[in-house]
C-alpha positions as a Markdown table, in Angstrom:
| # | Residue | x | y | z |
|---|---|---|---|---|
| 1 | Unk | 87.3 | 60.7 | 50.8 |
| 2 | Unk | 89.1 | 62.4 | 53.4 |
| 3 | Unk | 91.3 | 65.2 | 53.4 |
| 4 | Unk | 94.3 | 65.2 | 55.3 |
| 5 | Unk | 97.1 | 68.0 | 56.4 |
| 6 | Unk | 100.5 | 67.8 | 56.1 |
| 7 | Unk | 104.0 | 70.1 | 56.7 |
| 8 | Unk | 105.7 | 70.4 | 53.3 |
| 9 | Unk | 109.3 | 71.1 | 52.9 |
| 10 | Unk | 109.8 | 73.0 | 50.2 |
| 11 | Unk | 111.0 | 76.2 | 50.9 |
| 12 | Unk | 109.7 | 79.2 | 48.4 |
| 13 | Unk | 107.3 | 76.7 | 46.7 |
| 14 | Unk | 105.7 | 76.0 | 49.9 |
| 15 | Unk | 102.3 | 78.5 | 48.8 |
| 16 | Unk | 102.4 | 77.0 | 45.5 |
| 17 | Unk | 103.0 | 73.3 | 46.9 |
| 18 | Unk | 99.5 | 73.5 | 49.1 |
| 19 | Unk | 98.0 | 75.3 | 46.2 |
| 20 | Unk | 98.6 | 72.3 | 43.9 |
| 21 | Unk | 97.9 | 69.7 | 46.7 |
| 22 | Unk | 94.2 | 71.8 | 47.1 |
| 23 | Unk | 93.3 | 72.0 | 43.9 |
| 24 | Unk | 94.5 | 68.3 | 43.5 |
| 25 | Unk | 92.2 | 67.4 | 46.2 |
| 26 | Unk | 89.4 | 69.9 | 44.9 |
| 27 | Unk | 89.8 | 67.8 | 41.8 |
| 28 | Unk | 89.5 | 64.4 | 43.5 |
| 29 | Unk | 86.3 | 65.4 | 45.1 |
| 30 | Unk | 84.3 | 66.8 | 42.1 |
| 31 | Unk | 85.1 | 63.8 | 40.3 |
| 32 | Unk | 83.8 | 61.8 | 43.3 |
| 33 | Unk | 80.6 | 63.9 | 43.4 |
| 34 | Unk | 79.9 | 64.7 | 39.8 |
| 35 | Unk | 80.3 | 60.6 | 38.7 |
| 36 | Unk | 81.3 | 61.9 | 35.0 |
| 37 | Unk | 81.5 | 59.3 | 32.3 |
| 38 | Unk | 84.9 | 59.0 | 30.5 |
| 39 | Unk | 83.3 | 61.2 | 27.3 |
| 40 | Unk | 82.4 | 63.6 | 30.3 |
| 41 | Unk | 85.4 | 63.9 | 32.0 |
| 42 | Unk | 87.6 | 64.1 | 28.7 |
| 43 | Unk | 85.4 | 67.1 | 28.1 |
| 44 | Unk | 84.7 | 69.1 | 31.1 |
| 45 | Unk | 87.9 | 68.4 | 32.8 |
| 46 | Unk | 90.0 | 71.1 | 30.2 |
| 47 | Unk | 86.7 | 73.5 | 30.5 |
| 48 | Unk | 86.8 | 73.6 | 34.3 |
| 49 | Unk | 91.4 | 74.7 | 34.1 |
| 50 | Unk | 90.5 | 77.0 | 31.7 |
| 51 | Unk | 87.3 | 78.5 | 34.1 |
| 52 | Unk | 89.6 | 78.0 | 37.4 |
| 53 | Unk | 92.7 | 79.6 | 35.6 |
| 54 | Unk | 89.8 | 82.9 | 34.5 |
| 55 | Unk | 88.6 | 82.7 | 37.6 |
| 56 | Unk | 91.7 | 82.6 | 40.1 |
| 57 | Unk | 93.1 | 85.9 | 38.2 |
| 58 | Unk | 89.7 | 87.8 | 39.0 |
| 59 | Unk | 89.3 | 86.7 | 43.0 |
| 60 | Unk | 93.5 | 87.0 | 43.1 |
| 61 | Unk | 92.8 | 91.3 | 41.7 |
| 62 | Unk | 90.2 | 91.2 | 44.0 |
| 63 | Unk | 92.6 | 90.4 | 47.2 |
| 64 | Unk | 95.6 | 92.6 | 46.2 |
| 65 | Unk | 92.7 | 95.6 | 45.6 |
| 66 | Unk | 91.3 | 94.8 | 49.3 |
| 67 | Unk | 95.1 | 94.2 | 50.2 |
| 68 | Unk | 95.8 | 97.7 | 49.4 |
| 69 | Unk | 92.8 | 99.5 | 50.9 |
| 70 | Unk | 93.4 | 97.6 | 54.4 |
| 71 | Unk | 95.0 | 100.6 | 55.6 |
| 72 | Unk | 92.7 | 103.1 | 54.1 |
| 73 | Unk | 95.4 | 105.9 | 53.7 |
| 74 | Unk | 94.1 | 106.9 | 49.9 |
| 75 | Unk | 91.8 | 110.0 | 49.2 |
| 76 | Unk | 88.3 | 109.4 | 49.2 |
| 77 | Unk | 88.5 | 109.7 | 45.2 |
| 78 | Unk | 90.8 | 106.7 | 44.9 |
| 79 | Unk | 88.7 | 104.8 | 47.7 |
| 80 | Unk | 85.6 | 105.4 | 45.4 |
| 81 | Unk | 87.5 | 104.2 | 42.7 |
| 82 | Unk | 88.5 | 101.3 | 44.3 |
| 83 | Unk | 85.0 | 100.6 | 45.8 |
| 84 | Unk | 83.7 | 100.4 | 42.2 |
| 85 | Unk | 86.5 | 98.7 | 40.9 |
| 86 | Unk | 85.7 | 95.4 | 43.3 |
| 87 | Unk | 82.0 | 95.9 | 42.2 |
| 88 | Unk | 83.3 | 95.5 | 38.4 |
| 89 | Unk | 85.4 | 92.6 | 39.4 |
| 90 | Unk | 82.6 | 90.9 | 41.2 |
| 91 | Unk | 80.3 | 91.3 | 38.3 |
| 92 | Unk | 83.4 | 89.7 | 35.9 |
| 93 | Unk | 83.3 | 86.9 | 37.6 |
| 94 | Unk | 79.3 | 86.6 | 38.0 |
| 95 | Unk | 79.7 | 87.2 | 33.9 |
| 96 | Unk | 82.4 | 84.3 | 34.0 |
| 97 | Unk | 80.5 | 81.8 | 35.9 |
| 98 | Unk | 77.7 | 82.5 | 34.0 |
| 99 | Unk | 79.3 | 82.0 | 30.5 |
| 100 | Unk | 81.3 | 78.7 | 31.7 |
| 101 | Unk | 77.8 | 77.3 | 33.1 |
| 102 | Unk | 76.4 | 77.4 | 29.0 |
| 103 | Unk | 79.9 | 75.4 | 28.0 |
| 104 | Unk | 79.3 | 73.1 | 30.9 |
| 105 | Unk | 75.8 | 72.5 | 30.1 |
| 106 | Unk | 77.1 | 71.1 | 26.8 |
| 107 | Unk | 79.4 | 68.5 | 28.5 |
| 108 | Unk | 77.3 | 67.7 | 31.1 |
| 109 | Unk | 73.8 | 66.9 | 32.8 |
| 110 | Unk | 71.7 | 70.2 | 34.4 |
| 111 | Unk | 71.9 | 67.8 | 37.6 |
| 112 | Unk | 75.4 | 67.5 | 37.1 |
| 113 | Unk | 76.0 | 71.0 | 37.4 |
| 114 | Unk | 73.9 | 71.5 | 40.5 |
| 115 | Unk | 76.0 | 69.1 | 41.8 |
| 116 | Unk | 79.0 | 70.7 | 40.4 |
| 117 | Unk | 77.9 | 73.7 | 42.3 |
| 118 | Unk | 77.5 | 72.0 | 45.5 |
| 119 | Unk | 80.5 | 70.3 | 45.6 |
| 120 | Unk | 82.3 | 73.2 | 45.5 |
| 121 | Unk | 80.7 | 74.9 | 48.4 |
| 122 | Unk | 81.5 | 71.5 | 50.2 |
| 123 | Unk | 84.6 | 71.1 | 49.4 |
| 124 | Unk | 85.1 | 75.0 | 50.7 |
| 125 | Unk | 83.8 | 73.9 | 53.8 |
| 126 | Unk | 85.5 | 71.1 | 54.5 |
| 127 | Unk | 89.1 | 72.8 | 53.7 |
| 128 | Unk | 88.3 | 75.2 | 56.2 |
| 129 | Unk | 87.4 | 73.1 | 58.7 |
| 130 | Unk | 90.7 | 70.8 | 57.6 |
| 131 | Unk | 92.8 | 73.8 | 58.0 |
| 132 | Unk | 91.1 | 75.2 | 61.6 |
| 133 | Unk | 91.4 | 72.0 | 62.4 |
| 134 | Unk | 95.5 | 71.5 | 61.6 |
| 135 | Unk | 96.3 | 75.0 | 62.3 |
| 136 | Unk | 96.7 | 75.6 | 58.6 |
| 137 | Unk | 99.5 | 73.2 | 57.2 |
| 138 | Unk | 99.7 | 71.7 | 53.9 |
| 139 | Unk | 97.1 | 70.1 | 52.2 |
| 140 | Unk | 97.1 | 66.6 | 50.8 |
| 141 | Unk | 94.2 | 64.4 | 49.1 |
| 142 | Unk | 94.2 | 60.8 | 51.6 |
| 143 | Unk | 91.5 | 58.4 | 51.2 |
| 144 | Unk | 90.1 | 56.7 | 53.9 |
């Protein structure tokens, strides 16, 4: 599978445009990697929205509180404040992962999830180095 780049045209929807076309692609590849049975799938693909949609709002309060330190203008009380409030984010979504990886393990193999794991990190990778590589346009899933 390869991913491929390309300029979108739609105006305001353009973020969420090459957010669908990522996680569409994101998609394509775990299902690639993991090999899931059609029992598998029709269980671990609702479990895996529902941990993406938990997960997205955590790392998405984690940017806007690092958005609004950038400039570090707040007392040293709020910036503590703010320090700890990442920590407790961080350890949300360590709690998340951690209870999505027991409703995983229900749907599919221990192997399965290792590779689950993997993928991901891959998949990371290879966006980045799509989107260095393309000077960060629009994403779109194109087989080879």
């Amino acid at each position: 599978m390869q991913i491929a780049l390309v300029h979108g045209q739609r105006g305001n929807n353009l973020q969420e445009d090459r957010g669908d076309r990522i996680q569409a692609a994101k998609v394509a590849y775990i299902t690639t990697k993991l090999n899931l049975s059609s029992a598998q799938a029709q269980q671990f693909w609702p479990i895996f929205n529902e941990f993406e949609v938990a997960r997205k709002k955590i790392r998405k309060q984690l940017r806007q509180l690092r958005m609004d330190n950038l400039l570090l203008d707040g007392s040293e009380d709020q910036m503590k404040a703010d320090i700890k409030k990442q920590f407790d984010l961080r350890q949300e979504e360590l709690e998340l992962e951690k209870n999505y990886s027991e409703k995983f393990l229900k749907v599919i193999t221990v192997k399965q999830l290792t590779e689950y794991y993997r993928s991901e990190k891959e998949f990371t990778k290879l966006l980045i180095r799509k989107l260095k590589g393309r000077g960060g346009r629009e994403m779109q899933d194109k087989e080879d």
